[in-house]
C-alpha positions in Angstrom: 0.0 0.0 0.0 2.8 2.2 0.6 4.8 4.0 -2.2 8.2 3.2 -2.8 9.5 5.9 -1.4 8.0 5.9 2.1 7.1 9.3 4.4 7.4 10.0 7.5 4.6 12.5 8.8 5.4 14.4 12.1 2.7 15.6 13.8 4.7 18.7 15.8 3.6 22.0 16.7 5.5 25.1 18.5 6.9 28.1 17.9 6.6 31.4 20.5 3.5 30.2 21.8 2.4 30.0 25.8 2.8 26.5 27.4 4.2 24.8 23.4 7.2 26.7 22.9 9.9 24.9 20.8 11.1 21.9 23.2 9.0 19.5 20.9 9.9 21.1 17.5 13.6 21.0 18.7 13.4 16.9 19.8 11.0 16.3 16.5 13.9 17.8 14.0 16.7 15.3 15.9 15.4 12.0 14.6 13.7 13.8 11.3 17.2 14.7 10.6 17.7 11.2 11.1 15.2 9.3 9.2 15.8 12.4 6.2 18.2 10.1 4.4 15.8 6.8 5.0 12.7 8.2 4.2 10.6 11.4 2.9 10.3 13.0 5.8 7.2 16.0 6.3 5.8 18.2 9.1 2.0 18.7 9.7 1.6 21.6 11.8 -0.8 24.0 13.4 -0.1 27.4 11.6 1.8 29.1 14.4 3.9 31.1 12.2 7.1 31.5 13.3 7.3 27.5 14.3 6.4 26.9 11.0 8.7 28.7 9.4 11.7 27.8 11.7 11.3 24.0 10.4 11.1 25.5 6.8 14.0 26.7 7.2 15.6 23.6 8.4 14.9 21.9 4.9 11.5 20.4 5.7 8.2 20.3 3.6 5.3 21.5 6.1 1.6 21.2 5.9 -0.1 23.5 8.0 -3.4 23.1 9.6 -5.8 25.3 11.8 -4.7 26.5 15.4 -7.9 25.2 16.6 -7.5 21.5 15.0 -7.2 19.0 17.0 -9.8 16.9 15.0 -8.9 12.9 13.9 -10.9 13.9 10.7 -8.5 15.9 9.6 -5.1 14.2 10.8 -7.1 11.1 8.6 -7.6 12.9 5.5 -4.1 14.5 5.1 -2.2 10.6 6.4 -4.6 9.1 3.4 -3.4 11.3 1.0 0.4 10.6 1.7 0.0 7.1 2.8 3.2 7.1 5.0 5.0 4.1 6.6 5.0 6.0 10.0 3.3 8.8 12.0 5.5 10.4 15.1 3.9 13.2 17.3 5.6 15.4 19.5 2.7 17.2 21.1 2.3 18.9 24.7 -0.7 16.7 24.9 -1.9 14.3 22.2 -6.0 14.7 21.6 -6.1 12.1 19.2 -8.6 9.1 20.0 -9.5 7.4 17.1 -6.8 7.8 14.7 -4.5 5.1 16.4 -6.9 2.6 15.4 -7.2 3.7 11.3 -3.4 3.9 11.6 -3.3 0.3 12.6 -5.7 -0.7 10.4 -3.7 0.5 7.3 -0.4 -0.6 9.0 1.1 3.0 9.4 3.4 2.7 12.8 2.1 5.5 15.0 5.0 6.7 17.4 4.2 8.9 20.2 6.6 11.7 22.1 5.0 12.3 25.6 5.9 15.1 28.3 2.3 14.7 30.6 1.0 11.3 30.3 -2.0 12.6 28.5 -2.2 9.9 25.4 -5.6 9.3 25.2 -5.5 6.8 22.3 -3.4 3.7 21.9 0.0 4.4 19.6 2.3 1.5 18.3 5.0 3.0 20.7 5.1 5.8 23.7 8.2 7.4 24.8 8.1 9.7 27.3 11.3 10.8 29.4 9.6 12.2 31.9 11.2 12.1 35.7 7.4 12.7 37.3 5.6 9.6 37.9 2.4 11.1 37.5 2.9 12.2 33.3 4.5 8.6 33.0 1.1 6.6 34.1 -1.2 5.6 31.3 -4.7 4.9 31.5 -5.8 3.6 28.4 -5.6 -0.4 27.4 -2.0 -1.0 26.7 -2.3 -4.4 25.0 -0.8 -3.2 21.7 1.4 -0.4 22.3 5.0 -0.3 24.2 5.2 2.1 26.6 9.4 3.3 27.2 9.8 6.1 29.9 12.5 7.5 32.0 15.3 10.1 31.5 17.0 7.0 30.1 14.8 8.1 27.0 15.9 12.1 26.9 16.6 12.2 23.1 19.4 15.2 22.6 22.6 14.4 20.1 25.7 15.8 20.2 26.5 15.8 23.5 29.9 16.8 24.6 31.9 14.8 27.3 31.3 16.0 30.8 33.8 18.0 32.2 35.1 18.5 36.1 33.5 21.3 38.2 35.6 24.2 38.3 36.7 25.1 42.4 34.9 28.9 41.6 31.4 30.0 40.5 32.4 32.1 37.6 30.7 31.5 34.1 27.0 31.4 34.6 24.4 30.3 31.9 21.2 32.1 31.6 18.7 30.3 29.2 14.8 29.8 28.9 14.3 28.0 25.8 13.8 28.6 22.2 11.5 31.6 22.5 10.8 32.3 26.4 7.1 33.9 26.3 7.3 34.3 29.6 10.1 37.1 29.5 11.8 35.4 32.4 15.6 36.3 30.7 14.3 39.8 30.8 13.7 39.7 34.3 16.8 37.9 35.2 19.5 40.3 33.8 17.7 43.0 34.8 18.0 42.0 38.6 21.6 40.8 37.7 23.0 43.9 36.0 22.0 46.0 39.3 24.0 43.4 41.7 28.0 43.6 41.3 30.2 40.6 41.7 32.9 39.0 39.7 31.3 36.3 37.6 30.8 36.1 33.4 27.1 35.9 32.7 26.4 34.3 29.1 22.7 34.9 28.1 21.6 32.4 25.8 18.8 33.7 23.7 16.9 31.3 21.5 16.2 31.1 18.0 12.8 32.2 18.2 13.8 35.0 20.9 11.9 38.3 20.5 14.1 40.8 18.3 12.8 43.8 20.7 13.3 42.1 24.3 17.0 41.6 22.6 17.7 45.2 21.6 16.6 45.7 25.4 18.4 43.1 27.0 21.5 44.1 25.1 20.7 47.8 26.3 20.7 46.8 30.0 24.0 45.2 29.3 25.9 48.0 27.4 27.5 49.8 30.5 28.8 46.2 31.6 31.8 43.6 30.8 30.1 40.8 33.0 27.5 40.1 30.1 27.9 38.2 27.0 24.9 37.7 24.9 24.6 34.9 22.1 21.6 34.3 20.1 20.7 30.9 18.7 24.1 29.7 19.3 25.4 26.8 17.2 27.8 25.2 19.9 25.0 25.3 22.9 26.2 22.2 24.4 29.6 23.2 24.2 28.3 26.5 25.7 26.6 24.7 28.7 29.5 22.1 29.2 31.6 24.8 30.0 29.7 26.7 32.8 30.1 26.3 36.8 26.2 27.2 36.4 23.0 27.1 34.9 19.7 29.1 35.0 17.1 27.3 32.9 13.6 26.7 32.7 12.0 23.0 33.6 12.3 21.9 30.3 15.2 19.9 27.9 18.2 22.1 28.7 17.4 20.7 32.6 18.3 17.3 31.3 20.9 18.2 29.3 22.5 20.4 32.5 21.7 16.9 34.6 23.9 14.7 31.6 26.6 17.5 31.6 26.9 17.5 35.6 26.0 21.3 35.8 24.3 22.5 38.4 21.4 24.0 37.5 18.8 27.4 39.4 15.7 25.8 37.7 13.4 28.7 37.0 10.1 27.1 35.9 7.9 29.1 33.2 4.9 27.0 33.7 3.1 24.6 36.0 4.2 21.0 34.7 7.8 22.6 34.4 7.4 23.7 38.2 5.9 19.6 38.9 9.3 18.4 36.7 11.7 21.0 38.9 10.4 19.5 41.9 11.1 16.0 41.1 14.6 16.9 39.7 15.0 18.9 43.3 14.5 15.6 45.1 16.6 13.4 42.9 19.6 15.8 42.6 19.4 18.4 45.2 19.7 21.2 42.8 18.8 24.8 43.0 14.3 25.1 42.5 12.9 28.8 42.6 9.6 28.0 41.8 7.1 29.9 39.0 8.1 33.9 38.9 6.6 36.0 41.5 8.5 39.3 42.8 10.3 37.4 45.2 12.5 35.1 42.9 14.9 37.4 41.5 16.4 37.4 45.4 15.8 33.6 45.2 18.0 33.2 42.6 20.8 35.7 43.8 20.6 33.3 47.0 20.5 30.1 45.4 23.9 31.9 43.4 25.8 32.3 46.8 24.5 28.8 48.0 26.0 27.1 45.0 29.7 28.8 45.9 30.4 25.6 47.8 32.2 23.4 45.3 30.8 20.1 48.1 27.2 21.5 47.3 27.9 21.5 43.3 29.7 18.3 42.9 26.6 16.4 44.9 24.1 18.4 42.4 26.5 16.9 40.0 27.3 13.4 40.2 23.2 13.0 41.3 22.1 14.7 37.5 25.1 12.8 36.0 23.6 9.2 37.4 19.8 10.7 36.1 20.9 11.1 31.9 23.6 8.9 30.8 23.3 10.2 27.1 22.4 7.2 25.4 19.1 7.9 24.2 19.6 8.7 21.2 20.8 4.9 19.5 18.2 3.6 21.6 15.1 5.7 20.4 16.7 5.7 16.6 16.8 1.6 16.8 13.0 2.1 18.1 11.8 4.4 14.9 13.9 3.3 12.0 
């Protein structure tokens, strides 16, 4: 039934948009980079413009629907008229029901990247690298469809050997994410640039970063040599493996700081970040400020001093380190090939 040369939909959205941002866009383009060479490989997403465009730019074909379709009608029609070998979604929440079923019906392998546990439908395969029991439990009948989680399953490539933790807090990452709606870097280097010390702060601005809160963030900045700013950097891991600290959001560069051993300020922009920063606080000991109210600037400058012990942030370190071991990625490729 399939053509000779077999597609691979993704079902992915993103872009600078509240509670999607571009975690799943960012983990979607890592195996479709992948499976490029194997396969035709095409996006399906909702039209959230600046998302779409950022996979365009990457080299992919996308297929936009409507911001308010979450409909299996429509996800049918469009995987008819391609007739792929496989369907992967990378979705904040998946609201398909009944398309699992037509999939299996027509033999299409449905593969399904989870962050909440909220699969309502019954894919070939689930992974979901979730440290929060509660997005990693699964309701629906299970008969037919694996079910992998764990941060054993934190798909990232790339990643650069772990170095030893420097004696001195010095060079301090700042980064929220491919597009931070919430403004947190804003708020962060604002608080920092009126507090003097001695340490290198690289801002890490993502690709989908808003052009004016740049221009203002590298205004508040200007009259200071402790800041350097980098936008959409290409060596980000390099970037991160290098730093004595970390100020991130709940989201993938968290893993990525547990894998690297850096100890991490976790600055959640949204609820299930602020679930995921808990967890991670119990398993590692690190650095949790909570969702942004107008006490966590002075949370964070404290949890900076705290981390000056170099016992504190080799414990935070050697617990992440044993939570990622940065194998994912041959295991999850092995999986969707």
């Amino acid at each position: 039934m399939h053509n000779t040369q077999e597609k691979v939909i993704y079902r992915v959205d993103g872009g600078r948009v509240w509670g999607v941002s571009m975690g799943h866009i960012k983990r979607a383009m890592i195996s479709a980079t992948a499976l490029k060479g194997l396969y035709e490989v095409f996006f399906v997403m909702k039209n959230y413009a600046d998302g779409v465009q950022y996979v365009r730019n990457a080299g992919f074909e996308v297929e936009t629907i409507s911001k308010n379709d979450d409909t299996d009608a429509t996800l049918i029609e469009i995987v008819d008229k391609h007739r792929p070998a496989k369907v992967i979604f990378d979705l904040k929440e998946n609201p398909y029901k009944k398309f699992f079923e037509f999939a299996r019906g027509e033999k299409i392998q449905t593969i399904v990247f989870d962050i909440l546990g909220k699969c309502d439908g019954a894919p070939d395969v689930i992974i979901n690298d979730s440290i929060v029991p509660e997005y990693t439990s699964y309701t629906f009948n299970q008969k037919n469809t694996t079910v992998l989680t764990g941060p054993e399953y934190f798909l990232s490539e790339g990643l650069p050997t772990p170095l030893p933790l420097n004696e001195k807090v010095i060079n301090v990452a700042i980064t929220m994410g491919g597009s931070d709606p919430a403004a947190i870097t804003k708020k962060i280097v604002k608080f920092l640039t009126t507090h003097e010390d001695e340490k290198i702060y690289h801002i890490v601005l993502g690709p989908l970063f808003p052009v004016e809160e740049e221009k203002e963030i590298r205004r508040l900045c200007l009259a200071s040599h402790r800041f350097r700013i980098y936008r959409n950097p290409p060596n980000f891991l390099e970037l991160l493996a290098v730093q004595d600290l970390i100020i991130c959001a709940g989201g993938r560069t968290l893993y990525e700081c547990a894998y690297l051993g850096r100890p991490a300020i976790v600055v959640p922009s949204i609820d299930h970040e602020n679930t995921t920063a808990q967890i991670y606080n119990q398993l590692t000991r690190c650095q949790n400020v909570g969702l942004w109210t107008d006490k966590t600037a002075q949370a964070i400058w404290r949890a900076i001093e705290e981390y000056g012990s170099i016992r504190f942030r080799k414990e935070v370190s050697n617990l992440g380190r044993n939570l990622v071991d940065g194998l994912a990625y041959n295991r999850i490729m092995n999986i969707i090939k």
